[in-house]
py3Dmol code that shows the C-alpha trace and the ligand (Angstrom):
import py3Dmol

protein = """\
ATOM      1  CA  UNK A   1     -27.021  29.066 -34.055  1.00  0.00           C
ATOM      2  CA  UNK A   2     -27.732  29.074 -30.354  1.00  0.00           C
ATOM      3  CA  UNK A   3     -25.665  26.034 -28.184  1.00  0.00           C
ATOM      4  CA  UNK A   4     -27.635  23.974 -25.530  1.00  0.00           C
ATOM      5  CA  UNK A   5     -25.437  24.441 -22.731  1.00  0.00           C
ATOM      6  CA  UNK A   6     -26.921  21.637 -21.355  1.00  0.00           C
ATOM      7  CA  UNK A   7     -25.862  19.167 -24.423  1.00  0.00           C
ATOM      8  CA  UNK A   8     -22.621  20.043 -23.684  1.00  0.00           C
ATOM      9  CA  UNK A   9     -20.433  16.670 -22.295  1.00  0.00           C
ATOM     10  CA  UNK A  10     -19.352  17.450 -18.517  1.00  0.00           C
ATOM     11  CA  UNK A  11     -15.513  17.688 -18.286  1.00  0.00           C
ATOM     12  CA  UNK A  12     -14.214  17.400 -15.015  1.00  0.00           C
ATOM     13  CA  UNK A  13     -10.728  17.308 -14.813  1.00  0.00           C
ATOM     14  CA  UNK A  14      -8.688  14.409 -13.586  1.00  0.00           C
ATOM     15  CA  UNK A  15      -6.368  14.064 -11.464  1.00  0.00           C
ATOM     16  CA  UNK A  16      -3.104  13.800 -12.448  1.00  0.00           C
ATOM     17  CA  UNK A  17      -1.287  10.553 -12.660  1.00  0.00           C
ATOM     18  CA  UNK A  18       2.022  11.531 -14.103  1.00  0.00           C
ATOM     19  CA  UNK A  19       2.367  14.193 -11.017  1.00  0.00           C
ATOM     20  CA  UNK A  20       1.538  11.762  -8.352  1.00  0.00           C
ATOM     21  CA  UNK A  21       4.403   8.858  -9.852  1.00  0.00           C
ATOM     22  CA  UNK A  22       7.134  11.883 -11.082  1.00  0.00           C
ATOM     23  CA  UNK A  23       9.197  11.997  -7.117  1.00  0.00           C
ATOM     24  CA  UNK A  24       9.034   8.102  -7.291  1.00  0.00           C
ATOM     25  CA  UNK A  25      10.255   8.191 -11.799  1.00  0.00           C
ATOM     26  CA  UNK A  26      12.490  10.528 -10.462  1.00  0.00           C
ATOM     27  CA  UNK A  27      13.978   8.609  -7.678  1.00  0.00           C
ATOM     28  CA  UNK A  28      14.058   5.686 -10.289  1.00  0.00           C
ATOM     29  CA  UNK A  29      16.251   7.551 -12.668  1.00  0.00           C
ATOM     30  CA  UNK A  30      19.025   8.654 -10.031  1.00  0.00           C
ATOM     31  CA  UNK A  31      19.226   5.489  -7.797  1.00  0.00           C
ATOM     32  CA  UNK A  32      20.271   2.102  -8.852  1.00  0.00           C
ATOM     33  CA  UNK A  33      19.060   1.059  -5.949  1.00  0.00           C
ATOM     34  CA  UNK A  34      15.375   1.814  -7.505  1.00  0.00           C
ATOM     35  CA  UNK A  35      13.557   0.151 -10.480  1.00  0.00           C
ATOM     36  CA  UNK A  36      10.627   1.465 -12.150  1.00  0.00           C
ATOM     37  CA  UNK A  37       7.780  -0.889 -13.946  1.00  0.00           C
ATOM     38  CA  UNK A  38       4.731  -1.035 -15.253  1.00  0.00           C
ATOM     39  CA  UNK A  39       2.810  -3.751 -15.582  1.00  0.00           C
ATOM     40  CA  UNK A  40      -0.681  -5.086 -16.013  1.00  0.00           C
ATOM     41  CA  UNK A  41      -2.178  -2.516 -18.645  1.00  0.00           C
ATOM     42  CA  UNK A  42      -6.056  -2.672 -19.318  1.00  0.00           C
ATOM     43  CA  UNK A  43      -8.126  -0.323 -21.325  1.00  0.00           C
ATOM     44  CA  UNK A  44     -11.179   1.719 -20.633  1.00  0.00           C
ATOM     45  CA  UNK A  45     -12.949   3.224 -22.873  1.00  0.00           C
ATOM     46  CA  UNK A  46     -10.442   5.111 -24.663  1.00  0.00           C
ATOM     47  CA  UNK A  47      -7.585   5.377 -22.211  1.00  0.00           C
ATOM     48  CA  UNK A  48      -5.249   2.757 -21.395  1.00  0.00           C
ATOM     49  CA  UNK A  49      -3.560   2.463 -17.724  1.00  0.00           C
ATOM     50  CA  UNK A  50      -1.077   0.546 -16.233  1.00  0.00           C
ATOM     51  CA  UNK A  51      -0.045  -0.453 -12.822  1.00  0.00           C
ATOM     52  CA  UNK A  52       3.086   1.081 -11.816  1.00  0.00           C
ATOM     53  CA  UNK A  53       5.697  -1.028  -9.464  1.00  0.00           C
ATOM     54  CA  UNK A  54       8.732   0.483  -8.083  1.00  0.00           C
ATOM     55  CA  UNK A  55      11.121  -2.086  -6.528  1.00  0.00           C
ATOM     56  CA  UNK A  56      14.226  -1.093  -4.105  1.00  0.00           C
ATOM     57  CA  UNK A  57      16.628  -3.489  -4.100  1.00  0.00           C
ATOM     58  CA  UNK A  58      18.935  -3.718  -0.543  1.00  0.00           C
ATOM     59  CA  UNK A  59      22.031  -4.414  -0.133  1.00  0.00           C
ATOM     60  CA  UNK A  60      24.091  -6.868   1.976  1.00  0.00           C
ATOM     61  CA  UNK A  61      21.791  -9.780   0.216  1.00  0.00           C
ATOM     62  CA  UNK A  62      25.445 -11.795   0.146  1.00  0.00           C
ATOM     63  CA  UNK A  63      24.146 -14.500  -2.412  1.00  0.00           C
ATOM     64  CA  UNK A  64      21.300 -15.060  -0.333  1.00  0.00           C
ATOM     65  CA  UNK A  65      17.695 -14.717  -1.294  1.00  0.00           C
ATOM     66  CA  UNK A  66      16.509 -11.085  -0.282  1.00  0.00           C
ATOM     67  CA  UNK A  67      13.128 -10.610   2.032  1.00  0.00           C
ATOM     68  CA  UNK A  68      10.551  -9.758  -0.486  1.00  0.00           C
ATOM     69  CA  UNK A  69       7.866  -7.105   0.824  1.00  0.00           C
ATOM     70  CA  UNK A  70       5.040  -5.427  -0.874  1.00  0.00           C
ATOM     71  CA  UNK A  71       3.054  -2.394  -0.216  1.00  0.00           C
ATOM     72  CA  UNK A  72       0.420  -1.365  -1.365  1.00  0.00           C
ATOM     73  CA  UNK A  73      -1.462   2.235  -1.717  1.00  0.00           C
ATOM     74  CA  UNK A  74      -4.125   4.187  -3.012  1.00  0.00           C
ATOM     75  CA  UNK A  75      -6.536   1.191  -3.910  1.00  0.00           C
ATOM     76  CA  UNK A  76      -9.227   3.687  -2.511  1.00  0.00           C
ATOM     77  CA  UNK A  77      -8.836   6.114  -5.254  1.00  0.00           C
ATOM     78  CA  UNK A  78      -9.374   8.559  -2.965  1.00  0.00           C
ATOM     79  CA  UNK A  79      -6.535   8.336  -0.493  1.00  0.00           C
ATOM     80  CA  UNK A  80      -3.616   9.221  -2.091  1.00  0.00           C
ATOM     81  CA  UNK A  81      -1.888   9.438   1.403  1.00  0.00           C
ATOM     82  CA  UNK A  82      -0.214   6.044   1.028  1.00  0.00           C
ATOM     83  CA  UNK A  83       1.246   6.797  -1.987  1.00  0.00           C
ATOM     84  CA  UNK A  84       2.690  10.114  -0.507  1.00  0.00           C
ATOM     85  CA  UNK A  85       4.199   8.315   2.303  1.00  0.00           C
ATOM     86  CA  UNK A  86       5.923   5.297  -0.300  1.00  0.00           C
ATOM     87  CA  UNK A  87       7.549   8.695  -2.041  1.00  0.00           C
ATOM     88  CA  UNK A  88       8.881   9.591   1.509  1.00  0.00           C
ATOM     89  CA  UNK A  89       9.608   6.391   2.766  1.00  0.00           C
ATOM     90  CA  UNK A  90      12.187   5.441  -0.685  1.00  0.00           C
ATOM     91  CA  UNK A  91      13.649   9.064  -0.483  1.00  0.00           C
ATOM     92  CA  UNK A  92      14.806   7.976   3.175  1.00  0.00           C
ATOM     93  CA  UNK A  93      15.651   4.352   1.993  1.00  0.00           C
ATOM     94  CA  UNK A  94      17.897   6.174  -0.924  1.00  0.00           C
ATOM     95  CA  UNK A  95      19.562   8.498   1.855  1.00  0.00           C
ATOM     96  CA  UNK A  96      20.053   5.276   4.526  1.00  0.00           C
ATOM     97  CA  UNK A  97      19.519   1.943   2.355  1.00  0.00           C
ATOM     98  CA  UNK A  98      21.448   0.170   5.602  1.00  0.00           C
ATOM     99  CA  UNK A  99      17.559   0.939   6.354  1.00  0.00           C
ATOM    100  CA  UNK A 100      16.958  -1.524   3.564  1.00  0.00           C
ATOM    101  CA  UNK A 101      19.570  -4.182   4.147  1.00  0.00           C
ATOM    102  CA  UNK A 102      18.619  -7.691   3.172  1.00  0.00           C
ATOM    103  CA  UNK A 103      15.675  -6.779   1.368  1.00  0.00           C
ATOM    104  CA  UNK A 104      13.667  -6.467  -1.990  1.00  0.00           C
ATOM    105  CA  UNK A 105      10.773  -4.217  -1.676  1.00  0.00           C
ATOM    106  CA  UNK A 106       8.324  -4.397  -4.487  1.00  0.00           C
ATOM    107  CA  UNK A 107       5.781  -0.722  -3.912  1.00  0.00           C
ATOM    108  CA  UNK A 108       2.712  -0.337  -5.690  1.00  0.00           C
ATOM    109  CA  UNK A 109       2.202   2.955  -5.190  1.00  0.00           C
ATOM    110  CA  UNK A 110      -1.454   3.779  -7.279  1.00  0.00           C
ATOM    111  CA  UNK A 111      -3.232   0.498  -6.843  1.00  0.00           C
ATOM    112  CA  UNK A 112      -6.710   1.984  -8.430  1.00  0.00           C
ATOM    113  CA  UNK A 113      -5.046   4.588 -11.025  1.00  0.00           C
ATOM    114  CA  UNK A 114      -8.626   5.694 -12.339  1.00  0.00           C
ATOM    115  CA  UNK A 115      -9.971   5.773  -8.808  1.00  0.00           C
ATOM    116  CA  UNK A 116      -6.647   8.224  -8.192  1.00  0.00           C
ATOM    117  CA  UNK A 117      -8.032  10.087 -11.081  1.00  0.00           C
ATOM    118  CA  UNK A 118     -11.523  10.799 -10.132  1.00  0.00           C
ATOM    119  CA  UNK A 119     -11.442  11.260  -6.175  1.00  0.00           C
ATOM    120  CA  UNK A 120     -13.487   7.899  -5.655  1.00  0.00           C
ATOM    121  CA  UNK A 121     -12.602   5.254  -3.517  1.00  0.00           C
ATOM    122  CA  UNK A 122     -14.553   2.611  -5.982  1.00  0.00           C
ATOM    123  CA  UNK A 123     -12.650   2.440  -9.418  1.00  0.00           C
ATOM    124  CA  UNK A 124     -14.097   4.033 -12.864  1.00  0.00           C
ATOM    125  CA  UNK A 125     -15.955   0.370 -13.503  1.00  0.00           C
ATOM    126  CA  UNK A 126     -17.677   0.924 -10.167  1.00  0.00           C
ATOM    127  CA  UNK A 127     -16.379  -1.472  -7.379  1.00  0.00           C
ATOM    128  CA  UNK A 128     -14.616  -0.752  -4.366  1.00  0.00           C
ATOM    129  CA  UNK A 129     -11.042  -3.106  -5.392  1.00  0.00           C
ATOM    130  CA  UNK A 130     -10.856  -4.113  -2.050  1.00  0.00           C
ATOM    131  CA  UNK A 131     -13.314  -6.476  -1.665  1.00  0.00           C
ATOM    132  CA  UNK A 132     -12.932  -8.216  -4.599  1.00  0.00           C
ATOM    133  CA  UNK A 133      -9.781 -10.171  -4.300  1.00  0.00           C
ATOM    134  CA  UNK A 134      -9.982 -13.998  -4.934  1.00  0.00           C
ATOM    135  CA  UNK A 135     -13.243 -13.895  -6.018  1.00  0.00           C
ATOM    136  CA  UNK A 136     -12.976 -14.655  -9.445  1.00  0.00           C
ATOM    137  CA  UNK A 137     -13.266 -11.100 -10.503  1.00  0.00           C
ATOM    138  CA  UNK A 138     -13.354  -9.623 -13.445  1.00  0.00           C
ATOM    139  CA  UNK A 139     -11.756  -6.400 -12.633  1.00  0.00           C
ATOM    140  CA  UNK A 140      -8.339  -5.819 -14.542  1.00  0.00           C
ATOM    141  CA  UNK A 141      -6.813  -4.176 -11.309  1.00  0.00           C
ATOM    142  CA  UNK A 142      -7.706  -6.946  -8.873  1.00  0.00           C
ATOM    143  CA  UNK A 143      -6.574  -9.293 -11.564  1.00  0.00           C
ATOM    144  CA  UNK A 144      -3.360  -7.841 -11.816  1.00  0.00           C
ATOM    145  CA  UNK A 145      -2.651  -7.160  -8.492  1.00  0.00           C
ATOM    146  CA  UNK A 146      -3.452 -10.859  -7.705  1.00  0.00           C
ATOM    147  CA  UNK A 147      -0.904 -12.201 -10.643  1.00  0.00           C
ATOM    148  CA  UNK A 148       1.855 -10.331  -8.646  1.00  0.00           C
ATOM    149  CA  UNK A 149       1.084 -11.798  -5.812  1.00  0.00           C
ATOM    150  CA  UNK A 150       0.941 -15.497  -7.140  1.00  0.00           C
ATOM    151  CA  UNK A 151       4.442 -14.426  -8.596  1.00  0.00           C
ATOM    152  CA  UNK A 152       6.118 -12.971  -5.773  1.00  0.00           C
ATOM    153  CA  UNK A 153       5.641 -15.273  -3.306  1.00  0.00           C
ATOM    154  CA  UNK A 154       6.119 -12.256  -0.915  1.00  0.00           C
ATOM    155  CA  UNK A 155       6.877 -12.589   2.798  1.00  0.00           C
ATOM    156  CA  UNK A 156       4.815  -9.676   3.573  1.00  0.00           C
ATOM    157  CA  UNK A 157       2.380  -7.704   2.292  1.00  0.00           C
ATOM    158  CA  UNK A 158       1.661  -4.333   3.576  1.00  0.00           C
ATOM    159  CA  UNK A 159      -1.688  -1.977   2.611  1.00  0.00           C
ATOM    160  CA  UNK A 160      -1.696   1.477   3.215  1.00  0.00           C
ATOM    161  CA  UNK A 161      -5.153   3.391   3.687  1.00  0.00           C
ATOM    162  CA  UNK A 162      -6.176   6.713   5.015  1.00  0.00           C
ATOM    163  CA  UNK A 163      -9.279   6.452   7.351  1.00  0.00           C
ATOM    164  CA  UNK A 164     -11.797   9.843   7.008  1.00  0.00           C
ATOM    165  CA  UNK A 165     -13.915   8.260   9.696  1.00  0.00           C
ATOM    166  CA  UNK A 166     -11.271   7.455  12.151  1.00  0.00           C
ATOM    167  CA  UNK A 167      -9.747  10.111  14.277  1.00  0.00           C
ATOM    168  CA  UNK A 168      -6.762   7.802  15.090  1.00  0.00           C
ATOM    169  CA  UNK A 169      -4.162   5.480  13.640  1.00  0.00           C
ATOM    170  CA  UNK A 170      -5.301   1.838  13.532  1.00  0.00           C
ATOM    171  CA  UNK A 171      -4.103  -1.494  11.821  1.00  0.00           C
ATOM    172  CA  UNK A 172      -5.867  -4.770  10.401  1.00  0.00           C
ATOM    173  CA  UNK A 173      -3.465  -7.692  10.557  1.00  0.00           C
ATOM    174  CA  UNK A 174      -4.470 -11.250   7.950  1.00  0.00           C
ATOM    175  CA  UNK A 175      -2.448 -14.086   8.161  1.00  0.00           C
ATOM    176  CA  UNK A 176       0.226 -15.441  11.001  1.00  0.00           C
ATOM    177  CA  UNK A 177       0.610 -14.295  14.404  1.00  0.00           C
ATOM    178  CA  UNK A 178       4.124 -12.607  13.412  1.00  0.00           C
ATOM    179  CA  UNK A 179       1.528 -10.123  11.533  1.00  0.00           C
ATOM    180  CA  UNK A 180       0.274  -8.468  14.855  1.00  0.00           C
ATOM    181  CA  UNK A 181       3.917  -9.019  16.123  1.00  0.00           C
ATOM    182  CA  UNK A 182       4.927  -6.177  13.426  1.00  0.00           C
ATOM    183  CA  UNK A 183       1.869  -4.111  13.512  1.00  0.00           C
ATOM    184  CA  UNK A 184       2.131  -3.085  17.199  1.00  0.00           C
ATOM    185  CA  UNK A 185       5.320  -2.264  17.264  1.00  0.00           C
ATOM    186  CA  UNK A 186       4.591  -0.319  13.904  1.00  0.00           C
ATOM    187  CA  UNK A 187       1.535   1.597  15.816  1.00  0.00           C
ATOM    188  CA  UNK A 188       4.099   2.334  18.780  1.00  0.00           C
ATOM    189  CA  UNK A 189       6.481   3.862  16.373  1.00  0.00           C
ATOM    190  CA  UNK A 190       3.928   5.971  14.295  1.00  0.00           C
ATOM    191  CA  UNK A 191       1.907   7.030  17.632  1.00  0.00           C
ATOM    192  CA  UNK A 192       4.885   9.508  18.230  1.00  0.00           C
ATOM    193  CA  UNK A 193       3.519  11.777  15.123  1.00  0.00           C
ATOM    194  CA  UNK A 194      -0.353  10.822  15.572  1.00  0.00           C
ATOM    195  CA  UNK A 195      -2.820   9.597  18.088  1.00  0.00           C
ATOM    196  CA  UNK A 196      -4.055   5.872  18.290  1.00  0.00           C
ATOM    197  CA  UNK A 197      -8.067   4.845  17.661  1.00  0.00           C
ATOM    198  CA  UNK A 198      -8.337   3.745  20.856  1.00  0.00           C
ATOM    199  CA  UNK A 199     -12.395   3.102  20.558  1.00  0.00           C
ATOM    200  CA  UNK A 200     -13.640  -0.617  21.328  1.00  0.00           C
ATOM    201  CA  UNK A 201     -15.223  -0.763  17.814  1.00  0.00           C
ATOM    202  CA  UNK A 202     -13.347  -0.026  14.747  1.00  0.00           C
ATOM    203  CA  UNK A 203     -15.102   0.141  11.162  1.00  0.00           C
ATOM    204  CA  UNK A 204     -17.698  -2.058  13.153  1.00  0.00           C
ATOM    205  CA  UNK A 205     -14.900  -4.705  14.522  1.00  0.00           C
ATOM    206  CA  UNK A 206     -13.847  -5.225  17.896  1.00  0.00           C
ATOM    207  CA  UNK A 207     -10.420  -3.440  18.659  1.00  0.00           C
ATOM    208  CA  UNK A 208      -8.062  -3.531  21.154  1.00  0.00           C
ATOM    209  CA  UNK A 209      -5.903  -0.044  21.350  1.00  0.00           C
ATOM    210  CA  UNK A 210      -6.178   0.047  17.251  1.00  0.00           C
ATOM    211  CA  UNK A 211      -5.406  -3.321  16.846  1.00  0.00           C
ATOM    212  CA  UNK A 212      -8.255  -5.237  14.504  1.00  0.00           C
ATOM    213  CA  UNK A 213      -8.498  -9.040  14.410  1.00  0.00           C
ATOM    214  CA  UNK A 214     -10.644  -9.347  11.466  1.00  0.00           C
ATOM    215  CA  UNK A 215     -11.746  -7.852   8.573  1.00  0.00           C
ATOM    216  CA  UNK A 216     -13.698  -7.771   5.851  1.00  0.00           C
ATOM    217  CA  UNK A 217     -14.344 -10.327   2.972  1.00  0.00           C
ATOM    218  CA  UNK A 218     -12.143  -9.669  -0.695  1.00  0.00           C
ATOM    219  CA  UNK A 219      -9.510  -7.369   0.531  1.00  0.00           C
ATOM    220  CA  UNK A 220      -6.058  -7.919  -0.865  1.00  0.00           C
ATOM    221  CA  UNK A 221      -4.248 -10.678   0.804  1.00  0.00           C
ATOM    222  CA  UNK A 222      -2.155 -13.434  -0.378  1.00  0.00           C
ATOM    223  CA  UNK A 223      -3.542 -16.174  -2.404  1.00  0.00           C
ATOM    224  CA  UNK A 224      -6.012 -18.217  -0.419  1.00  0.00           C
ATOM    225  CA  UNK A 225      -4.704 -21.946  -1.691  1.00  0.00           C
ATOM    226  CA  UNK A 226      -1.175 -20.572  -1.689  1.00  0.00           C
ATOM    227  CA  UNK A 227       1.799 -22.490   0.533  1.00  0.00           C
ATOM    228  CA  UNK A 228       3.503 -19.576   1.944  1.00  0.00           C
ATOM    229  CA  UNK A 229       1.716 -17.607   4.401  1.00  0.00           C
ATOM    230  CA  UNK A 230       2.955 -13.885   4.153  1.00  0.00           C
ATOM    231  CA  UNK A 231       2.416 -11.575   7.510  1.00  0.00           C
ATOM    232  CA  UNK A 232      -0.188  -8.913   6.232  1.00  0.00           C
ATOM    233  CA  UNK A 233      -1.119  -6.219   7.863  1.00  0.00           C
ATOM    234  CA  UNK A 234      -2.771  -2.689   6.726  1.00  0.00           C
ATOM    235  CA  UNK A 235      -2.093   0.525   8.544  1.00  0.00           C
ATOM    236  CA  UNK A 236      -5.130   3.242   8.297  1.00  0.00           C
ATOM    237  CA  UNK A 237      -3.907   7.010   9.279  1.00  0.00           C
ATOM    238  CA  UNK A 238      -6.573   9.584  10.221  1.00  0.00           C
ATOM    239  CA  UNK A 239      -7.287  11.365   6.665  1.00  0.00           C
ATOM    240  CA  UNK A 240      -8.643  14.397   8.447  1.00  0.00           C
ATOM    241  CA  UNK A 241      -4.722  14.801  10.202  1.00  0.00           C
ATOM    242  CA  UNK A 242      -2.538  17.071   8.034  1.00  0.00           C
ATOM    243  CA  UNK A 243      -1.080  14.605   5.032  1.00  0.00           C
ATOM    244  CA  UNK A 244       2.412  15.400   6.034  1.00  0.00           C
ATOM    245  CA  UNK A 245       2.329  13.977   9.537  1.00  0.00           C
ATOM    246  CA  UNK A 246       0.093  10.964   7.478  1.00  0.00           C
ATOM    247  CA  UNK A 247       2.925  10.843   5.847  1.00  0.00           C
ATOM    248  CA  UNK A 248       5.633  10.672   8.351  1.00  0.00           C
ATOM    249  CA  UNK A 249       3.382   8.181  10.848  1.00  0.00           C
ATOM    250  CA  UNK A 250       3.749   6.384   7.449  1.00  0.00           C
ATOM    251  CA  UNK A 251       7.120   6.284   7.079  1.00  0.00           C
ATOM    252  CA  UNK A 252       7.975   5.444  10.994  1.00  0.00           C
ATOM    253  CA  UNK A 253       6.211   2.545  10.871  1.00  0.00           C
ATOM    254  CA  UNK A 254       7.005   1.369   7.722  1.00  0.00           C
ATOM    255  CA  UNK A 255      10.931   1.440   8.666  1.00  0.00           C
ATOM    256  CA  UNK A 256      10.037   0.047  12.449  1.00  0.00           C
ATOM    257  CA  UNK A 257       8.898  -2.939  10.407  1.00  0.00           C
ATOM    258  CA  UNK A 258      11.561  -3.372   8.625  1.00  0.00           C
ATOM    259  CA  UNK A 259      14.155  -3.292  11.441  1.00  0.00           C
ATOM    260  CA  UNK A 260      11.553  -5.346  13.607  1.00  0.00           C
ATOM    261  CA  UNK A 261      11.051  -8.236  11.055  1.00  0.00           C
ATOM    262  CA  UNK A 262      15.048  -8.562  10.225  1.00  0.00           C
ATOM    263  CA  UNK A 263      15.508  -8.947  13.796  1.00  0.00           C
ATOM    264  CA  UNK A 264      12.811 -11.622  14.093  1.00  0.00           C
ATOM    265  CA  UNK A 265      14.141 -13.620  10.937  1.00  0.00           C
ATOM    266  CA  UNK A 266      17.808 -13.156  12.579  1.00  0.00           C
ATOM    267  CA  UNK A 267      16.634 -14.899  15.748  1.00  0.00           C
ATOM    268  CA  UNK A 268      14.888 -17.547  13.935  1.00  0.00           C
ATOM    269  CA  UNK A 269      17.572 -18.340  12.134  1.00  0.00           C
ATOM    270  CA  UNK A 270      19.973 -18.897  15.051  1.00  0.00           C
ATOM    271  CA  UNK A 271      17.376 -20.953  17.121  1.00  0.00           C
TER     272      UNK A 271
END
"""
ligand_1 = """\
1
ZN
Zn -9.022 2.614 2.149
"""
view = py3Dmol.view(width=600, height=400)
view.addModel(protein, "pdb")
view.setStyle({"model": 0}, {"cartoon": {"style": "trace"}})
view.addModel(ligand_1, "xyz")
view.setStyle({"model": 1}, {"stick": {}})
view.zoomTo()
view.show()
């Protein structure tokens, strides 16, 4: 008997998702300081997936209620970067959580898990996650993603993305005016380890030294009809810069934020 090569099913082999969460399980097992979830599982086809959460959890909180951030990677399966840079970011937080002070930081690391798997920016069923939030839609992902958010009530969100168009750093800030307030400080901090966009047009928006005022229609953001209005900003690093200064540009800005924000709660407290 002679085999059709042809009939033969195309394997390609997946990424693996186990490898890309182990640092961050691993950081989970040896720090009480770090939690590891899962939640939101859906099924497709015949795997099953779940979203994975993995919250650090300050100190000096003193009975009061902690600052609750999220961020968010790799919802463009294809930029793991983010994730990367959320394993460096809670190794440092683990080594300094003074960095951490005050606040509970929920990190979705792998925001598109099948996405992750394939290389693809659009998830297995087909649609890019991003522009599908509050919508009504039907994707388990974006559903999931959205129930956290209507949990949390977060007071920021943060979106990591890795840009293979853009030959600079750059940010998108949603929401208050506090969100630019973080951002630029957070592109001054990460422009030490790579350049800034500094083009007038941006992924077709107007930009001002890689800071963009608008963006596009379905990407995550806090609930539209909710009463808390989270800052919300996204940084994009250059994917075609080596990942490990992605990484570290990452990680700088991520902890000028946090120092920046506590500072600007602090004063508004006293005022
Ligand atoms: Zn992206």
């Amino acid at each position: 008997m002679t085999t059709n090569l042809l009939d033969e099913p195309t394997v390609t082999a997946r990424r693996s998702i186990a490898g890309l969460l182990e640092p961050l399980e691993e950081l989970a097992a040896h720090s009480e300081s770090v939690r590891a979830c899962r939640y939101g599982s859906f099924q497709l086809n015949r795997d099953r997936y779940s979203l994975p959460c993995f919250i650090f959890t300050g100190q000096g909180l003193g009975g009061t209620d902690p600052i609750r951030l999220a961020i968010f990677a790799t919802i463009h399966g294809d930029e793991p970067e983010g994730a990367l840079a959320l394993v460096e970011f809670y190794r440092e937080l683990v080594r300094q959580p003074a960095l951490a002070n005050g606040y509970q930081i929920y990190a979705y690391p792998l925001c598109n898990p099948t996405g992750y798997e394939d290389n693809t920016r659009h998830s297995r069923g087909g649609k890019d996650l991003n522009r599908e939030f509050w919508k009504s839609s039907a994707e388990p992902e974006v559903l999931h993603l959205e129930d956290e958010l209507w949990r949390h009530h977060f007071d920021g969100l943060i979106s990591l993305h890795s840009d293979d168009t853009s030959t600079g750093l750059y940010g998108f800030v949603q929401g208050p005016d506090l969100s630019k307030e973080l951002l630029l400080p957070a592109l001054w901090a990460a422009e030490k380890i790579l350049p800034r966009n500094e083009q007038r047009i941006i992924d077709g928006f107007p930009a001002n030294r890689g800071l963009v005022q608008q963006g596009y229609d379905g990407v995550l953001s806090a609930p539209p009809e909710a009463r808390y209005a989270p800052f919300d900003l996204t940084l994009e690093t250059p994917q075609a810069a080596p990942v490990y200064l992605q990484v570290k540009a990452n990680v700088a800005a991520l902890k000028c934020i946090l120092s920046e924000y506590r500072t600007i709660q602090a004063f508004g407290q006293n005022i």
